[in-house]
N, C-alpha and C positions, 0 to 999 in steps of 0.2 A: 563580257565586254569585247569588241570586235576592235580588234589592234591590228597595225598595219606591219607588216617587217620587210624590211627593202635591202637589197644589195650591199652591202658592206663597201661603196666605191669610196675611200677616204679621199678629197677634194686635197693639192697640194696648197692650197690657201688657207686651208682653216690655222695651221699655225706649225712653228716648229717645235712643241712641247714634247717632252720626253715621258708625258702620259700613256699608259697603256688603257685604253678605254674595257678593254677585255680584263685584264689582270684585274682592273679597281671594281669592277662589278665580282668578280673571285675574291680578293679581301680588300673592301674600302681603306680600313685602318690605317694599312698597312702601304698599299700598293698609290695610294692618298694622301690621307692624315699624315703617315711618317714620313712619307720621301715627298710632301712639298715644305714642311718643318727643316728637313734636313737639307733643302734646296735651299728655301729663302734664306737662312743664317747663311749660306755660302753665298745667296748673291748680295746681300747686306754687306758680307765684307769685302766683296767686290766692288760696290758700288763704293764706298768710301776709300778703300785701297787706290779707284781711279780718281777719284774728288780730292784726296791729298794731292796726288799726280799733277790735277789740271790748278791744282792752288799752289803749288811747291814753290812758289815762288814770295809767295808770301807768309808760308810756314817755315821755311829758310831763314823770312827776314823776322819773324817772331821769335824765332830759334838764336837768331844772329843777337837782338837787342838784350833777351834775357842772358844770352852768356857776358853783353858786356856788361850789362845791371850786376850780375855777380860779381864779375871782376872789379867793379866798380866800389863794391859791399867789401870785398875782400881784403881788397889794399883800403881803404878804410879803414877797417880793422887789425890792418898788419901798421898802417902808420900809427894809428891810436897807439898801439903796444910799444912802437919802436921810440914814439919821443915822449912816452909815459906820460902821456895828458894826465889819466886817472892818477896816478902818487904825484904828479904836479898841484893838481888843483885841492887831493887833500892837503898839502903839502904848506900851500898858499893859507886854506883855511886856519892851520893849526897858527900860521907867521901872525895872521889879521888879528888873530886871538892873542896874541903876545903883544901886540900893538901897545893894548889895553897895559900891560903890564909893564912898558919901558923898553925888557931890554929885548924885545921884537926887532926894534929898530937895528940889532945888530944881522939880520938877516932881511936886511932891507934891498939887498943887489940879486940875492938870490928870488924872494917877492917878486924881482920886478922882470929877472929872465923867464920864471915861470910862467908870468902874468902875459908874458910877450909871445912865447912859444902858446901856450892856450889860446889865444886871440889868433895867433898864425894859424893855429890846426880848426878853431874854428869857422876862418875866413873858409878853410881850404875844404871845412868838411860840407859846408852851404853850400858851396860851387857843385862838389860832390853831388849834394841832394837833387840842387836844381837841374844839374845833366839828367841825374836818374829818372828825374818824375821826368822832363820833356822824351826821356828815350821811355819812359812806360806810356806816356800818353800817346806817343807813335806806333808802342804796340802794341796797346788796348787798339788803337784805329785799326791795324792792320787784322788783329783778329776779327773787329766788328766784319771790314772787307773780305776775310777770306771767308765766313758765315754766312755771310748776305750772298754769297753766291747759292747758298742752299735752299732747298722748298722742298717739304716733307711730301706733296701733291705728285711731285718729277718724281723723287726716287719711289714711291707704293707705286706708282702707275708704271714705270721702268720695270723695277722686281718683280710684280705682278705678269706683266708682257713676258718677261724671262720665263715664269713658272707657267706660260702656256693661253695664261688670259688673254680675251680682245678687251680692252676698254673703250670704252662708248661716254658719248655727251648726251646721248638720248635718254627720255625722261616720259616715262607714262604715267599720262595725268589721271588717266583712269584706275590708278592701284587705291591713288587716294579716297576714291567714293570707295571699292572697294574695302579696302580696309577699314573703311568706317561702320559701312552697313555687314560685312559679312561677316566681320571680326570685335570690332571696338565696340559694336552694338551704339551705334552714336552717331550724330549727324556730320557730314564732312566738314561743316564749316566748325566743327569744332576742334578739326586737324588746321591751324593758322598760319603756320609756315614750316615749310620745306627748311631746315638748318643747315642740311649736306647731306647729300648724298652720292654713291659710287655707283656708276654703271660698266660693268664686267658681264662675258658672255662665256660660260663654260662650255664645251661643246657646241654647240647653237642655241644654250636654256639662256635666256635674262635673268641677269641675279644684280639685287638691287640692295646695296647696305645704304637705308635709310633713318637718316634720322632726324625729326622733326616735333616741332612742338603741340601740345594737346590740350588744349583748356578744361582745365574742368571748376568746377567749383563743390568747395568743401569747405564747412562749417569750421569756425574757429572760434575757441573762447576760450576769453579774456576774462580775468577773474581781478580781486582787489579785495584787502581782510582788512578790516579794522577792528580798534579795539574799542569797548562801549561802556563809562563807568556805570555803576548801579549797588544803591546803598545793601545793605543787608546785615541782619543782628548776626552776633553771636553769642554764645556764651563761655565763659574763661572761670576758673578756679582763683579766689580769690586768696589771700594769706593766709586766713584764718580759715580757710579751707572752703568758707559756702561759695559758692554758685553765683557769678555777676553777669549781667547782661550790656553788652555794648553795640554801639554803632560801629561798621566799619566800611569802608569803598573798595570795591568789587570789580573788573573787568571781565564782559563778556564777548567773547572774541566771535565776531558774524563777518561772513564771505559771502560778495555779491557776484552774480557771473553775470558775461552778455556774449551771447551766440551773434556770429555776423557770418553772411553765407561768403565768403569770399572765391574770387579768382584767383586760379592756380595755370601757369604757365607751364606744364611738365613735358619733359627731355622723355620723346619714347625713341627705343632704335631699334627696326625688326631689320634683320635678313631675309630676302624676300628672293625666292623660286619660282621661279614660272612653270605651268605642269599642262600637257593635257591631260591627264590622269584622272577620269572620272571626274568633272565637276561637281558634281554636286557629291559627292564623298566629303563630309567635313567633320575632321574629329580634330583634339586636344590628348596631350600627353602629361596635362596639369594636377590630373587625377583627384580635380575637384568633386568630381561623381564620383559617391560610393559605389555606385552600379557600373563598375568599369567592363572593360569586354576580358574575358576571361579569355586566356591564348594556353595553346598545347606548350607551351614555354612558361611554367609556373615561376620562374622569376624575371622574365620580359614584362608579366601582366604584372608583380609585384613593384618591379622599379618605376615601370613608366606609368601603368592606369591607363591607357587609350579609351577615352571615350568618346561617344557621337556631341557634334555640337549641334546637331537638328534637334528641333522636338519631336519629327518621326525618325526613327531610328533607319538607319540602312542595315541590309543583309551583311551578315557575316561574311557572306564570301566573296564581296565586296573588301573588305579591311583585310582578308585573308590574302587578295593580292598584291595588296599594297604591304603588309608586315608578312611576309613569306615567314617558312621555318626558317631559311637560310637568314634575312633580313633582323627576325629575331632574335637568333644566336650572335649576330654580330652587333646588335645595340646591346646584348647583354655584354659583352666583352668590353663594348665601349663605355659602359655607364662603367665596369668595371676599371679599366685602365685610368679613368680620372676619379676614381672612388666616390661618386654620384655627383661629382659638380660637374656635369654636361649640361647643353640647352635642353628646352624642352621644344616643342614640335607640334606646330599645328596646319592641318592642313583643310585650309576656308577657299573654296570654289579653286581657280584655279591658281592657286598661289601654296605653294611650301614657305610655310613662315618660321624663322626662328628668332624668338627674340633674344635681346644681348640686357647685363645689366650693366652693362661699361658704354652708354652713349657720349660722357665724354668723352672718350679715347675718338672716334673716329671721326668728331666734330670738333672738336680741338685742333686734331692735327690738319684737317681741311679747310676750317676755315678761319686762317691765321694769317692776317697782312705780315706782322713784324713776326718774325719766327727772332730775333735776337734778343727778348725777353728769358728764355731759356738757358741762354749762356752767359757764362760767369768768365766777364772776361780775366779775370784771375788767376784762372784756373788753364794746366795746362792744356794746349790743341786735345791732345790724345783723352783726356778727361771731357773735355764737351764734346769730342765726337762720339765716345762711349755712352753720352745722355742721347746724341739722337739717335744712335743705335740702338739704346733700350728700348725708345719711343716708338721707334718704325713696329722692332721686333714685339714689342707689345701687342699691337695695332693688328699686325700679320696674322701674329700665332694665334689668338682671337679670331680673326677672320676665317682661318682654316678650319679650326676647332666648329666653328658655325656652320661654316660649309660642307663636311664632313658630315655632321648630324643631320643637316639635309637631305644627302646623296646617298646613305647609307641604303636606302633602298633601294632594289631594283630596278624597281618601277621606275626611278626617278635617274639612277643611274645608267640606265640603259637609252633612257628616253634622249629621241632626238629634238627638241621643243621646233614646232612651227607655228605660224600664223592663222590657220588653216582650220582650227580647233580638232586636228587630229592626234591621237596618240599614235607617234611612230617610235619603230625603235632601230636601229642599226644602220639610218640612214646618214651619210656624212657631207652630201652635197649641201652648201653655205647658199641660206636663200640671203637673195639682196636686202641688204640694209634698209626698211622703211626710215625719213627720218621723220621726226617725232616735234613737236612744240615744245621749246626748251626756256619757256620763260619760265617754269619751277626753276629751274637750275640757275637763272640769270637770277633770278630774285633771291637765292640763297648767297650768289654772292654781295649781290648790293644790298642786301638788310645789315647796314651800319651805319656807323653817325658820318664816317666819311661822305657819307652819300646824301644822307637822308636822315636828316635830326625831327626835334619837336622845336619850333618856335614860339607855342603859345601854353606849353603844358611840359611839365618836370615828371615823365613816367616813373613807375613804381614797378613794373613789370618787365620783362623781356617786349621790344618791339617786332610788328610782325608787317610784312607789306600787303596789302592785298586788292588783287589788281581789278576796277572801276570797271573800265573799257581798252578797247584796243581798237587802233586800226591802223591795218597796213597799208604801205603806197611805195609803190618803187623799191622794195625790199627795206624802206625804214617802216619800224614800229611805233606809233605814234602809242605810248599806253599811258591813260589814266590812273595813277593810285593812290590810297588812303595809308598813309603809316599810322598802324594803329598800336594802343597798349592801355594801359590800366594806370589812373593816379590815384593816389591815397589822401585822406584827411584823417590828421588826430583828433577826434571826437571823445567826448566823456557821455557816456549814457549811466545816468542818475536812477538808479535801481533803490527799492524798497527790500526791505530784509526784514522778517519777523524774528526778534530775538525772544528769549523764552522769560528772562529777567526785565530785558531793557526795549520792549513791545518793536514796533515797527520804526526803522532807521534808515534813513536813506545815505548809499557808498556811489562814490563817484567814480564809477570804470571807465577807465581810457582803451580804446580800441578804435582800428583801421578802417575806415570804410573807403569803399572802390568803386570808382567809375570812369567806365569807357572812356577814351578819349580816340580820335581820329582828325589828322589834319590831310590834305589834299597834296598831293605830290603827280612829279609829269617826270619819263622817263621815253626818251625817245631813242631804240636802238635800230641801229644802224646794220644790216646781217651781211655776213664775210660767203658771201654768195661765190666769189672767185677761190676761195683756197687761200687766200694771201696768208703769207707767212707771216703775220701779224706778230710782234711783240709785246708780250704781257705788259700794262703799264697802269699807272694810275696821276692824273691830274687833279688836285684840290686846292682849296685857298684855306681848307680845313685843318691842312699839314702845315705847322710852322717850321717841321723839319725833317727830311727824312734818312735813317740810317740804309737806303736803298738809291741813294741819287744815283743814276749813271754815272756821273764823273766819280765821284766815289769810290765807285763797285769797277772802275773798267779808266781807272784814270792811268794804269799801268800798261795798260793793255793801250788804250787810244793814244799814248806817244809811237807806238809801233807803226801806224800809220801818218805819214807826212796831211797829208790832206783832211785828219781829223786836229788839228792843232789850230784850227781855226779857233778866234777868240769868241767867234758868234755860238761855239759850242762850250764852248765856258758859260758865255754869259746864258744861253738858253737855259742850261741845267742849273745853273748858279739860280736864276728869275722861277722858273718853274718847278724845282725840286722834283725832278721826275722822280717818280717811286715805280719802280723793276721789281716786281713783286715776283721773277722767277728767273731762272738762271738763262741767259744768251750765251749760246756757242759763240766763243772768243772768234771763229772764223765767217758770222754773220755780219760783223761789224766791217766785214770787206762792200760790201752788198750793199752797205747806209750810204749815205749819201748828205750834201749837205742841207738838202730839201728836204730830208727829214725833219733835221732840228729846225728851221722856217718854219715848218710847218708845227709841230708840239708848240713853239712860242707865239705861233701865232694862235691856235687854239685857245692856249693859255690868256694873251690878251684881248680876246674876244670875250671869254667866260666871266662871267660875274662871279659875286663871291658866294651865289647860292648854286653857283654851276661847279660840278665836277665829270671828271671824264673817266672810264673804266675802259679798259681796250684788252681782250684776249681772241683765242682765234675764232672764238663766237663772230665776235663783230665789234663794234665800236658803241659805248650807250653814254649816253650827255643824260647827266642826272641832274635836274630840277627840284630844288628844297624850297619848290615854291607851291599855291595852288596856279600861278599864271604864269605865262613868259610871253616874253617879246617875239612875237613870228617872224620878224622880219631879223635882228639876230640869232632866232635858233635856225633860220636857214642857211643864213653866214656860218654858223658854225656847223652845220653838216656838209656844207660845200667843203670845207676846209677839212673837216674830217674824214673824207670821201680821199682826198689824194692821199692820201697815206696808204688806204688800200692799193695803186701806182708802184708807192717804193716800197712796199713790199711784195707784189707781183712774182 
């Protein structure tokens, strides 16, 4: 194959990473795997090291409340002891019980100090209680506020940047035919929605951790036993010894099934490589083929099995470049170093794929309006920040571990990816960014009820959006869609059974059947064509409450400025419930203005209640939970939502 090699001129834009692109092609492992493992834990606790920092103000006052909650408990329990409530009130019991017997009554003055003192210490211990719950219910708030400044999305994409990545919005639509036809052996529309996904650029390669839903259907049955009487003699030993014969009732126990082909909504999540690396080269490392390729590395061929996914095979010396000796020796160390729980590895036209069996982990943490489900306000700071420490680190070390087994090769790490479909290698000039259609990625965040429910149908399934038509005009997206999903009926299907005693019996099997459902929905976005510094936010009449209101999250912070104390921003945020689905630098809030809030409330009082608003630095989208709307209000409401792109300029 005719490979291009070009000057080594490293470009001072590609990034300030402390990768050695030389060293990691000499040992991946190591020069890779180990020192971005050994990176990201360092900047994880960097990143939270500076999040306590910019919160210390309200981990302070979380810190302040619990030390009085204690001292609170303490004297408590130091007064209980000191005016012996406990030997009072047995004290009382034993007098009440004398009562009964006369001469009680000579301890009738002592009864009535204890009785007095008890009632004093319980006046005094309710007061107690009620301070403590109002100072715990201030900082359960304060912890909801200092959490709600956090988004799992900021810090991977932050630490990510740190360890050398560009992160990207952009989204190829074209992976998904692919990966349907080259790989999944399946139609694309059977890949329904994009869930999340992370666009990252190592060197100049696109690397896409996707994860998205896959329909399939698979046969399930449902079964149901009953029991069947049925006479039948026997014979019994009578007293006298002869032989008697009797009637007796029998059950014969018959199981009916009923197969129904049902829909399956299933979580796939590949790691996905960009390569010019021989296209049409496609194998697996699944070692589903007994006839796997035999390698001068007698335990490379035994752990992995590469074989061809064509039905014509490709030449050996074809896979010979791509699994070098060198390449070999070093998957054998790595299947080694994790004692065979590594990815496996396929490489379908021009894509390095590895799959994950963790697609929770990276759709979880992406695509989470309320991340304060997680946290236990109970528990202390230092203990829920060690849960989303675990969670990021989870998420990471997973990611590298994936990406490693990608790049292990040569081939793949030497390669400098271009558009161009050439295989180059050592080349470091940054071709410009094409940008790409990014309604997958818009549509992975608006597939929820926030946005986009069923009004006429109770699905059974995971929903998926899937987009009609489109058209653009003036940089808004005027787009068609169908939310669709699967509803179920409990049905009995009344089966025949041939019993061997009790002939033909009919069981009544309960089982699910499923069908389609699709309602009509309109999505009009709005594209951030200027840059504006947009702020994350979400408007719904869907939220009866949000633990993300601006005033909320930044009501400490907005007395610092005189000019935000306006009551029109009370009331905006109070009427609107803005949801800050991500964290603002406390020095953006110099920048707002009070045209801002006007304008959120007036959005808000334009929108109906099947209208909500989603604003990130995509652009602005007015979600319709209708099949129709009012043209002449959704353009009111784009004009209005147009000046905000102004204040943030």
């Amino acid at each position: 194959m005719k490979q291009e090699t070009l000057k080594n001129n490293q470009d001072e834009n590609v990034n300030d990473s402390t990768l050695d692109f030389n060293e990691i092609t000499k040992d991946p492992i190591a020069n890779f795997y180990e020192k971005l493992i050994f990176e990201t834990d360092e900047y994880i606790n960097n990143f939270f090291d500076n999040y306590l920092k910019e919160t210390s103000e309200f981990s302070n006052k979380v810190n302040n409340f619990e030390s009085i909650i204690e001292a609170k408990k303490n004297a408590l329990y130091e007064t209980k002891l000191e005016k012996k409530i406990k030997n009072k009130k047995i004290t009382n019991f034993f007098i009440g019980i004398s009562f009964v017997l006369i001469f009680g009554f000579f301890f009738i003055k002592t009864f009535k100090n204890n009785r007095k003192d008890i009632k004093e210490f319980k006046n005094y211990e309710k007061q107690q209680y009620d301070e403590m719950f109002n100072l715990n219910n201030q900082k359960e708030n304060l912890i909801k506020t200092l959490f709600s400044f956090f988004d799992y999305d900021l810090a991977i994409n932050l630490i990510l940047k740190k360890l050398g990545f560009q992160i990207k919005d952009t989204f190829e639509d074209s992976l998904i035919k692919e990966l349907s036809n080259k790989f999944l052996n399946s139609n694309d529309k059977d890949i329904v929605s994009i869930k999340s996904y992370l666009s990252l650029v190592y060197k100049n390669t696109p690397i896409y951790d996707l994860s998205f839903y896959k329909r399939n259907f698979r046969n399930v049955v449902t079964s149901k036993t009953e029991s069947f009487p049925y006479s039948a003699t026997e014979t019994y030993t009578k007293s006298d010894g002869s032989v008697g014969f009797r009637v007796v009732t029998k059950y014969e126990q018959l199981t009916a099934y009923h197969n129904e082909n049902t829909p399956f909504l299933d979580e796939n999540n590949f790691l996905i490589l960009k390569t010019n690396f021989i296209n049409d080269l496609n194998f697996s490392t699944f070692g589903e083929n007994k006839n796997y390729i035999e390698f001068e590395n007698k335990d490379f061929s035994k752990k992995y099995k590469v074989s061809f996914l064509d039905k014509e095979n490709k030449t050996n010396s074809e896979i010979l470049q791509y699994f070098t000796i060198k390449a070999q020796e070093d998957y054998v160390n790595w299947h080694s170093k994790f004692k065979g729980d590594v990815p496996q590895i396929i490489k379908s036209g021009n894509m390095v794929i590895v799959p994950s069996d963790h697609s929770d982990i990276f759709s979880g943490l992406k695509n989470k309006i309320n991340y304060l489900h997680q946290i236990n306000i109970e528990d202390q700071i230092d203990t829920n920040i060690n849960k989303l420490k675990d969670n990021i680190r989870y998420y990471l070390f997973n990611l590298i571990k994936r990406l490693t087994t990608g790049i292990i090769s040569p081939v793949i790490n030497r390669e400098w990816y271009n558009n161009k479909n050439q295989y180059i290698i050592g080349n470091f000039k940054l071709e410009k960014e094409i940008k790409q259609n990014n309604l997958n990625y818009l549509l992975s965040l608006l597939n929820r009820n926030e946005y986009f429910g069923f009004l006429q149908n109770t699905p059974s399934r995971p929903s998926w959006l899937q987009i009609d038509s489109s058209i653009k005009s003036n940089n808004v997206n005027f787009i068609k869609l169908k939310n669709c999903s699967y509803r179920h009926e409990d049905l009995i299907d009344f089966v025949q059974v041939s019993g061997i005693h009790v002939g033909i019996k009919t069981i009544a099997v309960p089982f699910k059947r499923f069908y389609y459902i699709e309602e009509n929905k309109n999505l009009i976005h709005i594209e951030n064509t200027n840059n504006s510094k947009l702020i994350d936010f979400v408007i719904s009449h869907k939220m009866n409450s949000s633990p993300y209101s601006f005033m909320e999250n930044y009501q400490n912070e907005i007395k610092k400025y005189d000019y935000l104390k306006d009551s029109l921003i009370q009331n905006s945020c109070q009427m609107t419930k803005l949801w800050v689905n991500k964290n603002i630098n406390f020095n953006n809030l110099e920048q707002l203005d009070l045209n801002y809030f006007k304008i959120v409330e007036k959005i808000y009082e334009l929108c109906e209640n099947n209208y909500s608003i989603h604003c990130n630095k995509m652009g602005i989208s007015i979600c319709v939970d209708n099949a129709e709307y009012n043209p002449t209000l959704l353009n009111d409401i784009i004009k209005v939502c147009k000046q905000l792109f102004d204040v943030f300029q």
